[in-house]
C-alpha positions in Angstrom: 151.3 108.7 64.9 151.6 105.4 63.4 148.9 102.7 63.6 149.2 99.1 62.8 147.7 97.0 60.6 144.9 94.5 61.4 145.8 90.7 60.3 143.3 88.1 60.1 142.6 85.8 63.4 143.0 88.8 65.8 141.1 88.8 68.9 138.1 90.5 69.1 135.5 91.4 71.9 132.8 93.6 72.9 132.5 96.3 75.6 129.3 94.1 76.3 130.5 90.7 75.6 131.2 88.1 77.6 132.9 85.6 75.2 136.2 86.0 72.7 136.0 85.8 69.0 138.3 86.4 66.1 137.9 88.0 63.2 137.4 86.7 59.8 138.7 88.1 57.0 137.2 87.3 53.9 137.0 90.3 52.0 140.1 90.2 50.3 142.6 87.5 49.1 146.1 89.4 47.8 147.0 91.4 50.5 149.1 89.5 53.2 150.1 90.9 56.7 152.1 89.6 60.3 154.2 86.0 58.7 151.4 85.7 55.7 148.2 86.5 57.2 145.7 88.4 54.9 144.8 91.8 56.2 141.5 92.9 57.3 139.4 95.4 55.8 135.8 97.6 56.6 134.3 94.8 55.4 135.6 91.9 57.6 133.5 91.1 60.7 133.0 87.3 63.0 130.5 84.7 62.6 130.5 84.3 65.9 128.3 85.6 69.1 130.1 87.9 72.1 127.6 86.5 75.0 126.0 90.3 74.7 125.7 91.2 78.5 123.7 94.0 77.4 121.3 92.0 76.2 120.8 89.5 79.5 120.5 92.8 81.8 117.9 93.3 79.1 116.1 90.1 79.8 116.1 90.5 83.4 114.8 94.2 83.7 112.1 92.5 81.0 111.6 89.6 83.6 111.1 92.2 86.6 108.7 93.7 84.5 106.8 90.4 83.7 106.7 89.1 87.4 104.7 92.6 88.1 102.4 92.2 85.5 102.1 88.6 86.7 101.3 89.8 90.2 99.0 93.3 89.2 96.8 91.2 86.8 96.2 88.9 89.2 98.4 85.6 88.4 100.0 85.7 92.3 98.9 87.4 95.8 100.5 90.9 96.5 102.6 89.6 98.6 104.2 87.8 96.0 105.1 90.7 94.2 108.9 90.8 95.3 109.4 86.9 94.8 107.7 87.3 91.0 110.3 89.9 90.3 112.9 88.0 91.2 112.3 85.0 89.8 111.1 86.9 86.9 114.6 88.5 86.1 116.5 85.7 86.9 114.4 83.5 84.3 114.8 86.6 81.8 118.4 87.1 82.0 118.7 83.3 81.9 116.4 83.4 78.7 118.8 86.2 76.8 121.8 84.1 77.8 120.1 81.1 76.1 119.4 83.2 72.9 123.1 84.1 72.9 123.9 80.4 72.5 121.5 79.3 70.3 121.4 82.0 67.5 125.1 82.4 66.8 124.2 85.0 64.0 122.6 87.7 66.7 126.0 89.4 66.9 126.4 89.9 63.1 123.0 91.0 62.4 123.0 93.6 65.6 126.6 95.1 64.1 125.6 95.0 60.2 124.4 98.4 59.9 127.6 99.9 61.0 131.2 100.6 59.6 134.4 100.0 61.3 135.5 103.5 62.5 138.6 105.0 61.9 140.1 103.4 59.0 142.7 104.1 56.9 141.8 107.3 54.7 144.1 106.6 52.1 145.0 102.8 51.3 143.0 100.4 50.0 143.2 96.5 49.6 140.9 95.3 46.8 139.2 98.5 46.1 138.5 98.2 50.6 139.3 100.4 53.4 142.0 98.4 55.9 141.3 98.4 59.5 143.6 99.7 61.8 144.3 98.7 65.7 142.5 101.3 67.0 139.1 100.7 64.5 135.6 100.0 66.8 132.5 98.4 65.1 129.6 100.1 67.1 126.6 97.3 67.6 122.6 98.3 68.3 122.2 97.2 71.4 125.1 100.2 72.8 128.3 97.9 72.6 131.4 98.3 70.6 133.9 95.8 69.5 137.3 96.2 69.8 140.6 94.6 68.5 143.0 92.8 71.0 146.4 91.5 69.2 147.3 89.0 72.3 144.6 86.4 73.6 145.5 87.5 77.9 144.4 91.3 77.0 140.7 89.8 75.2 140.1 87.1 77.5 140.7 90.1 80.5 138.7 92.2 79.2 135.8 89.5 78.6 136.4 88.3 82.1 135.9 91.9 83.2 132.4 92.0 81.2 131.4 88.6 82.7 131.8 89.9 86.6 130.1 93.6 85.6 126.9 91.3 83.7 126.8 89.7 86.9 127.0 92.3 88.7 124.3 94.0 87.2 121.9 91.0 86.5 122.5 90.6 90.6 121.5 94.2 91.4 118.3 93.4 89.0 117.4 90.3 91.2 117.7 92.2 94.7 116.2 95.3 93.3 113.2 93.5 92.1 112.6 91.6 95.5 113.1 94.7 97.7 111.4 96.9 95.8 108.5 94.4 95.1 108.9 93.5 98.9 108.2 97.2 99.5 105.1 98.0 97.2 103.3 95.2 98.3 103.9 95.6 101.8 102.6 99.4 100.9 99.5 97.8 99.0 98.5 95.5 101.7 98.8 98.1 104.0 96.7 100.4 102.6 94.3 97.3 102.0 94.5 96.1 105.5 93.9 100.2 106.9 90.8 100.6 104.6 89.2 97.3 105.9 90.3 97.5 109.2 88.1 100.7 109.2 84.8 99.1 107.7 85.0 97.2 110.1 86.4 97.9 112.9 86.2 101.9 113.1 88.2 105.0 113.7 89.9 103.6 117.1 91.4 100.0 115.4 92.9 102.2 112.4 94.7 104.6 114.7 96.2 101.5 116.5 97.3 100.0 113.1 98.9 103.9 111.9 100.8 104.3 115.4 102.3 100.7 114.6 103.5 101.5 111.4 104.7 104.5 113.1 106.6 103.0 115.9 108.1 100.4 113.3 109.3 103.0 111.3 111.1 105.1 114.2 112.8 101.7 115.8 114.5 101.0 112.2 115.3 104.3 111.7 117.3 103.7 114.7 118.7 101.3 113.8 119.8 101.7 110.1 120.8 105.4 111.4 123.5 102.9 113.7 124.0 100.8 111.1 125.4 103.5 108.5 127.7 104.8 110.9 129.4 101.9 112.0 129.8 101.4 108.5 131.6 104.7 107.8 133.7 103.8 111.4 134.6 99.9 110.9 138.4 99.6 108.8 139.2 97.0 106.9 143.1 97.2 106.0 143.2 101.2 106.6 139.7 101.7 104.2 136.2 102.4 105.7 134.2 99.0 105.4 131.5 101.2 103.4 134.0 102.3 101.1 134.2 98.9 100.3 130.7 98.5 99.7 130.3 101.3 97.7 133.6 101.0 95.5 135.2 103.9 96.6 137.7 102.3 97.9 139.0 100.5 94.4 138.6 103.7 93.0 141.3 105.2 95.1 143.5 102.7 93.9 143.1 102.2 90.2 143.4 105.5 88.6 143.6 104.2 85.1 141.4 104.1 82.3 140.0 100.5 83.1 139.2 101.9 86.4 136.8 104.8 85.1 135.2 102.1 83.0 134.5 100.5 85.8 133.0 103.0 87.6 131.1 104.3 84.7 129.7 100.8 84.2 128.3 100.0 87.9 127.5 103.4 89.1 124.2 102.7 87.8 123.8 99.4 89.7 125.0 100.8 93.2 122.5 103.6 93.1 119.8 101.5 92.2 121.1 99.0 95.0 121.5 102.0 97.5 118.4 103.5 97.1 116.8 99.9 97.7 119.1 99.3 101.2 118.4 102.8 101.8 117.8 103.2 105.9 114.8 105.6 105.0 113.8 103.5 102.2 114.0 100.1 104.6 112.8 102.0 107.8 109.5 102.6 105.5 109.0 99.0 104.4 109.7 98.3 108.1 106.7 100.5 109.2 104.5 99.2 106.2 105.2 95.6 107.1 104.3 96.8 111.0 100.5 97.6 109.2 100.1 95.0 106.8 100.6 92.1 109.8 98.3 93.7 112.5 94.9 92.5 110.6 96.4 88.9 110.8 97.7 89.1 113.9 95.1 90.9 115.9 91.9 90.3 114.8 90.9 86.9 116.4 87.5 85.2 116.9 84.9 86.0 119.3 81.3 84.5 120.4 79.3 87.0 122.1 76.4 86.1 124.0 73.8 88.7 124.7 71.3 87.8 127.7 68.0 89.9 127.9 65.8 89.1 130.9 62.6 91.4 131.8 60.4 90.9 134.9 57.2 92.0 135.2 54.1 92.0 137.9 50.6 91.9 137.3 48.0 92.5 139.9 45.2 89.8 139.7 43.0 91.9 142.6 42.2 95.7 143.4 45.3 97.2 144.8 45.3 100.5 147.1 48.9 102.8 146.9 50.2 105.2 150.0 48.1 108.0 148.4 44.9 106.7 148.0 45.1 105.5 144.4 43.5 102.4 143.2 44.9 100.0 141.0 42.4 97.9 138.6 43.5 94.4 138.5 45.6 93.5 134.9 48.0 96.3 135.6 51.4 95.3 134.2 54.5 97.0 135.9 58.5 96.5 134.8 59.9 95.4 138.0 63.6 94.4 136.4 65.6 94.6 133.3 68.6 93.2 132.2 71.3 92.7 129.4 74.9 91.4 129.5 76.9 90.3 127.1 79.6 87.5 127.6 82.6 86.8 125.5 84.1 83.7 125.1 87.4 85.4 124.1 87.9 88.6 126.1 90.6 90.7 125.8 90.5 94.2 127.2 90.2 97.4 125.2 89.0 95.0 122.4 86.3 96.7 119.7 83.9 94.8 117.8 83.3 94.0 114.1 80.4 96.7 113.6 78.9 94.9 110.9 77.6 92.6 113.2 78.1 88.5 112.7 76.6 85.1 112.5 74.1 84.0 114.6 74.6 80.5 116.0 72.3 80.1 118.6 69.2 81.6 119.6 66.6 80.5 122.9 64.0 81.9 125.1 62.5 81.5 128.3 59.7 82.6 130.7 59.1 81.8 134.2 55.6 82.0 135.6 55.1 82.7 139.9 51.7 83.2 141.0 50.5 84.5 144.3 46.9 85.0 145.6 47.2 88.6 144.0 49.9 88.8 142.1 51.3 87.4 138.5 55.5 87.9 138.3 56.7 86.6 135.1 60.6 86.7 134.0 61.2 86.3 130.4 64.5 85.4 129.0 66.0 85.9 125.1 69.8 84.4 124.9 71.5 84.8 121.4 75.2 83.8 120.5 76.7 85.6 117.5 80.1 84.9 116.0 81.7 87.7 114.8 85.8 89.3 115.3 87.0 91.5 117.7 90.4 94.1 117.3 92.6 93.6 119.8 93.8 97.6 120.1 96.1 97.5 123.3 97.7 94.2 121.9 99.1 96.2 118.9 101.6 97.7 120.4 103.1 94.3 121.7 102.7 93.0 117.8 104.8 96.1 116.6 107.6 95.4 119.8 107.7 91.7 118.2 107.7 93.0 114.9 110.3 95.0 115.3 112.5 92.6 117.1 111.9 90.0 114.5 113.1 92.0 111.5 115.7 94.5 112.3 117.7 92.6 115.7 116.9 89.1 116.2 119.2 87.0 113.5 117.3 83.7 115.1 114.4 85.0 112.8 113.2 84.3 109.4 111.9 87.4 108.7 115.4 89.3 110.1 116.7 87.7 106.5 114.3 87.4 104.4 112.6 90.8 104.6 114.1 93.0 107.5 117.6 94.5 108.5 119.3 91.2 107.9 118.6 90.7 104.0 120.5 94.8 104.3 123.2 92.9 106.0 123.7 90.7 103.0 123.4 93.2 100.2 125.9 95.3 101.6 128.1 92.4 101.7 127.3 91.2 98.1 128.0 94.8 97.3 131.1 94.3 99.4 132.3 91.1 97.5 130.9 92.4 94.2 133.3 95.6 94.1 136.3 93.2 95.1 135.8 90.7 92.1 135.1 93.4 89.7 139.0 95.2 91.2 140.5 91.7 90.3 139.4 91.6 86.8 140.6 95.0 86.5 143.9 94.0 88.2 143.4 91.4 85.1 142.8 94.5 82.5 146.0 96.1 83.8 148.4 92.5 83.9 147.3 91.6 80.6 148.7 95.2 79.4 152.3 94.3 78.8 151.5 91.3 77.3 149.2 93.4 74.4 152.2 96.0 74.4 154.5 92.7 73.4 152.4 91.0 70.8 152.1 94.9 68.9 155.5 95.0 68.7 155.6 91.7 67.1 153.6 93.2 64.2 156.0 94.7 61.8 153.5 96.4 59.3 152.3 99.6 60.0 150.9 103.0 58.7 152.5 106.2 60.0 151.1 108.9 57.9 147.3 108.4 59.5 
């Protein structure tokens, strides 16, 4: 089979990079190729920097990684934890990106322990191997360079790298705020479940667990809907989840580039599937249906608790209906009362049990003497603020929770955290798969166009 040789100023790009170079040859001068071009050997490499796309996914995983750390040692809230990751990969990715540019040298030092595999076996220029077209230079960071003879078939394939970086750095982002979404949610609440039982008891807990429960069933439902009017909704003959998952590309490019493809983002639609998951979203749902009830339920409450005791002493010698008699200082309970008033009452409310604030305090005693009697009434009023559960009420809180986040679109939360942020994923992933099939369609287009500048080449080795 016979092979061509490599002249200088051939296009070269990375399975990772997202920018064209050529390559250099400087390690011979006597050997011209292709019009008086000097031919490239093992030794011959470019000054220049691909854009490594490896390296930005790199940054933002790293990012992701710093946000949580920010978050767990206590730089944000909890609750921050999916915006931290987030903003944390983007900043990361954007970081590697920046390196790219401004060391120009990375790609070179990252390649410089490797040879240009396969060479020639047999000639030599200057004592040095010459490359051939089908020679790779492996890099550190998992890439692998390749020659392109026409400047279409490089800039495609760079193009290509470009959208699947994206691609990737975009799954990162969304990954990071669901699944940071999700654990905090979890962590608050557990937070919220252990506090609402210190204070609250055994009865507010339950309430706050059947919420969560209830939450959880209602998007199940939902997402269960969802998935199959996904698998039932056509789009030009194709399932509009085939779409979203890439199956449907697949089906029609069954070519090398396409198994790249797929090779290359099957990794970032399982880790975006398992995060738009229905079970996985119908569990943040039934967290986020916990974490809110402490906020939402508990409210303020001043309790007033009135004591009042009446008593009657006998100031004279007292004879009973059989026969006793009664000295005069005798001191009998003739009433006793305690209420207490709310100022906020709500039905099937419990308490804070570890009591409250006293605000107020008084007392009072009312005298009324007869000829042979003493009947005094003695007051005590104190007012204590303190928090009451509303229990009944978090039922109502999950309905409005659940409403909120997985069908009402006039909602913040319905995008931000609930089914609609789903809704946009899947079409990201929907819009995602389509730009990644047109730089393929580019791959394929640009084909002819490498066939016709190899032909050009006149110089070749047959007897590899």
């Amino acid at each position: 089979m016979s092979h061509l040789y490599v002249p200088d100023e051939t296009f070269l790009v990375c399975s990772s990079g997202m920018h064209v170079q050529k390559l250099k040859v400087s390690s011979q001068a006597t050997v011209r190729i292709d019009g008086g071009k000097l031919a490239a050997t093992l030794d011959d490499r470019t000054g220049g920097n691909f854009i490594c796309g490896k390296m930005v996914i790199a940054g933002a995983v790293a990012g992701a990684i710093a946000g949580a750390i920010v978050v767990a040692t206590g730089g944000l809230g909890l609750a921050a934890l999916g915006a931290a990751m987030a903003a944390g990969a983007a900043v990361g990715a954007a970081g590697a990106l920046t390196a790219n540019f401004a060391m120009p040298c990375l790609c070179a030092l990252f390649t410089m322990p490797y040879d240009w595999t396969p060479v020639h076996p047999k000639v030599k220029y200057a004592c040095k191997k010459p490359l051939i077209e089908t020679s790779k230079l492996p890099c550190m960071w998992g890439g692998e360079v390749s020659i392109f003879f026409s400047e279409e078939a490089a800039q495609a394939q760079a193009d290509y790298n470009i959208a699947s970086t994206a691609f990737s750095v975009g799954t990162i982002i969304a990954a990071g705020y669901l699944g940071g979404v999700f654990l905090s949610s979890m962590g608050l609440a557990a937070y919220g479940m252990i506090t609402t039982y210190i204070s609250f008891g055994a009865e507010a807990v339950a309430a706050e667990a059947a919420t969560g429960y209830l939450m959880y069933r209602g998007a199940r439902v939902v997402n269960s809907g969802y998935d199959a009017a996904k698998e039932h909704l056509t789009v030009n003959g194709h399932s509009f989840d085939s779409y979203i998952t890439g199956e449907k590309y697949e089906e029609e490019f069954k070519n090398e580039a396409a198994a790249a493809h797929k090779k290359e983002i099957e990794d970032d639609h399982a880790t975006l599937a398992s995060v738009t998951d229905g079970k996985f979203d119908a569990k943040g749902r039934g967290f986020d249906g916990i974490k809110d009830l402490p906020e939402e339920q508990v409210t303020k409450v001043n309790l007033t608790e009135v004591t009042s005791v009446t008593t009657s002493e006998n100031k004279v010698f007292l004879g009973t209906a059989n026969g006793e008699v009664i000295a005069p200082g005798n001191v009998q309970v003739l009433a006793a009362n305690n209420t207490v008033n709310s100022s906020n009452p709500i039905a099937g409310a419990v308490y804070n049990n570890n009591g409250g604030q006293i605000t107020s305090a008084g007392s009072s005693v009312t005298r009324v003497e007869t000829p042979n009697l003493i009947n005094t009434t003695a007051t005590e009023s104190v007012t204590t603020s303190t928090t009451q559960f509303n229990v009944r009420g978090s039922f109502a809180t999950a309905g409005k929770g659940y409403l909120n986040t997985m069908v009402n679109p006039k909602t913040a939360d319905f995008w931000k955290t609930g089914f609609g942020l789903i809704i946009l994923l899947d079409l990201a992933r929907a819009i995602g798969n389509k730009l990644m099939a047109q730089q393929i369609e580019g791959i394929i287009e640009a084909g002819p166009v490498e066939a016709a500048a190899k032909r050009k080449l006149t110089v070749f080795e047959n007897e590899i």
